[in-house]
C-alpha positions in Angstrom: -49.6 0.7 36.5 -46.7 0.9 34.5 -46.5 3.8 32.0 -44.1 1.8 29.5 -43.6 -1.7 30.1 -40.8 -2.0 27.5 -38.5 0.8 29.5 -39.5 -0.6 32.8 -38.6 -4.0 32.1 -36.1 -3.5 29.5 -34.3 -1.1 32.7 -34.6 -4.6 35.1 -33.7 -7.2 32.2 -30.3 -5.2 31.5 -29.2 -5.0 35.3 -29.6 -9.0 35.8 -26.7 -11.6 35.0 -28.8 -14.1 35.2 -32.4 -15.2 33.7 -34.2 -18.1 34.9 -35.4 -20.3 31.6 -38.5 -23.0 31.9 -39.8 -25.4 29.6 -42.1 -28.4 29.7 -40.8 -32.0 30.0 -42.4 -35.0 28.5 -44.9 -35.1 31.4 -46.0 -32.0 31.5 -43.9 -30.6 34.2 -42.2 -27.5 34.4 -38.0 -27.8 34.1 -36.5 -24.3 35.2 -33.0 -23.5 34.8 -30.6 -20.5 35.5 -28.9 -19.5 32.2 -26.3 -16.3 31.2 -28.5 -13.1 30.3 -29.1 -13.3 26.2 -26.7 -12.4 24.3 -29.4 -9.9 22.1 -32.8 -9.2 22.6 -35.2 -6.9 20.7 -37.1 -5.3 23.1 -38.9 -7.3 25.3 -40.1 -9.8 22.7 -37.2 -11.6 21.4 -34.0 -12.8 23.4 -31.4 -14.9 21.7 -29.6 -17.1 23.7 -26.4 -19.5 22.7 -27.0 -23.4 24.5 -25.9 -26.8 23.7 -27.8 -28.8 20.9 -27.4 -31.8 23.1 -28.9 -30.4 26.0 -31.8 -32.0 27.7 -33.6 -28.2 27.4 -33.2 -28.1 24.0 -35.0 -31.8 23.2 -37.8 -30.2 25.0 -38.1 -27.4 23.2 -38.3 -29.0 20.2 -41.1 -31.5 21.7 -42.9 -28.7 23.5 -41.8 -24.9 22.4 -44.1 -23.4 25.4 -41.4 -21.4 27.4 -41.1 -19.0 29.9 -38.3 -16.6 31.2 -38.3 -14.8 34.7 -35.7 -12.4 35.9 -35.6 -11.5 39.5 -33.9 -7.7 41.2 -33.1 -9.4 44.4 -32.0 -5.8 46.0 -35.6 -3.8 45.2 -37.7 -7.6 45.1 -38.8 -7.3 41.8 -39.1 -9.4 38.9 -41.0 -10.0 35.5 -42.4 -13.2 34.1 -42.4 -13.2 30.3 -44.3 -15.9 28.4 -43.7 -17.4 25.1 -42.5 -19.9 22.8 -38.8 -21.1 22.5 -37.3 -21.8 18.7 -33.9 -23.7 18.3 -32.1 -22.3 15.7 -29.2 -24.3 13.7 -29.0 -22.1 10.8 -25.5 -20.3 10.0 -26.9 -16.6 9.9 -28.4 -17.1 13.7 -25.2 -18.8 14.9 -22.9 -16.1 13.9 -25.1 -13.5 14.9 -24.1 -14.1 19.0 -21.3 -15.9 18.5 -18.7 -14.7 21.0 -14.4 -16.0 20.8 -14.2 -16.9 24.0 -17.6 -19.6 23.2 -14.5 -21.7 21.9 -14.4 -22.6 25.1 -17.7 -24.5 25.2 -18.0 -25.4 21.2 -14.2 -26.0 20.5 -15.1 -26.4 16.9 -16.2 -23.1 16.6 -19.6 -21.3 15.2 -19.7 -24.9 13.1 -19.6 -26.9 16.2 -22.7 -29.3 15.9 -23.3 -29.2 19.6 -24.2 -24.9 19.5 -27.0 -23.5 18.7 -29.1 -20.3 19.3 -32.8 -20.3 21.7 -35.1 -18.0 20.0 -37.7 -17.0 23.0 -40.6 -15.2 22.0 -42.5 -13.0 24.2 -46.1 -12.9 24.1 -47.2 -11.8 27.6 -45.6 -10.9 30.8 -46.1 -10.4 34.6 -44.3 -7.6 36.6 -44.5 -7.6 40.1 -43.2 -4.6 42.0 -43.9 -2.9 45.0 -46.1 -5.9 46.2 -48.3 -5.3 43.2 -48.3 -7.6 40.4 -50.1 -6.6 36.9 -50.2 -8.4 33.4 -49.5 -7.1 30.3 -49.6 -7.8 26.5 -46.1 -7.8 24.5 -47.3 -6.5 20.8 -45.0 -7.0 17.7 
């Protein structure tokens, strides 16, 4: 049993690249997709991540905001499951908050650009699995 969840799988979240993003299309199956680590969380309860406003993940959110994250330590095979709901944020304050220069790149009309905005995922339970053990745990504000 883990003695505190939020150092155990903050410790995995912050040594992964990559975090693997779910939602729920219009018939009810799950959509999963590989997406760059957050650019902020809060714990283990809120991860903040910059997309495209006209990507197909975000028109499901906003039709279904039932979400889930996994990441995955490939070298020790471990991983946690977190559970939650997905917001898409379009106000300035979010935006600028993990807006990055180099995102000119992908929004060349800069924190403004219609097509960027900010996932909001928040945590509600999660599932570790480690050492061919898995146990479930509540995620408390």
């Amino acid at each position: 049993m883990m003695r505190d969840s939020e150092k155990t799988i903050g410790n995995l979240i912050d040594k992964q690249g990559t975090v693997y993003v779910s939602s729920v299309d219009e018939d009810g199956y799950p959509n999963t997709k590989a997406m760059n680590s957050p650019r902020r969380r809060e714990g283990i309860r809120e991860f903040y991540f910059s997309t495209n406003t006209s990507s197909i993940r975000v028109k499901q959110y906003r039709e279904n905001p039932r979400a889930c994250i996994y990441y995955c330590d490939k070298r020790f095979f471990r991983g946690v499951m977190l559970k939650g709901r997905m917001e898409v944020l379009e106000d300035e304050e979010s935006k600028e908050m993990i807006w990055l220069p180099t995102d000119t790149m992908y929004y060349p009309g800069g924190v403004t650009d219609p097509d960027y905005c900010v996932l909001k995922f928040t945590a509600e339970e999660g599932r570790y699995y480690c050492n061919f053990k898995s146990e479930t745990f509540r995620i408390t504000e």
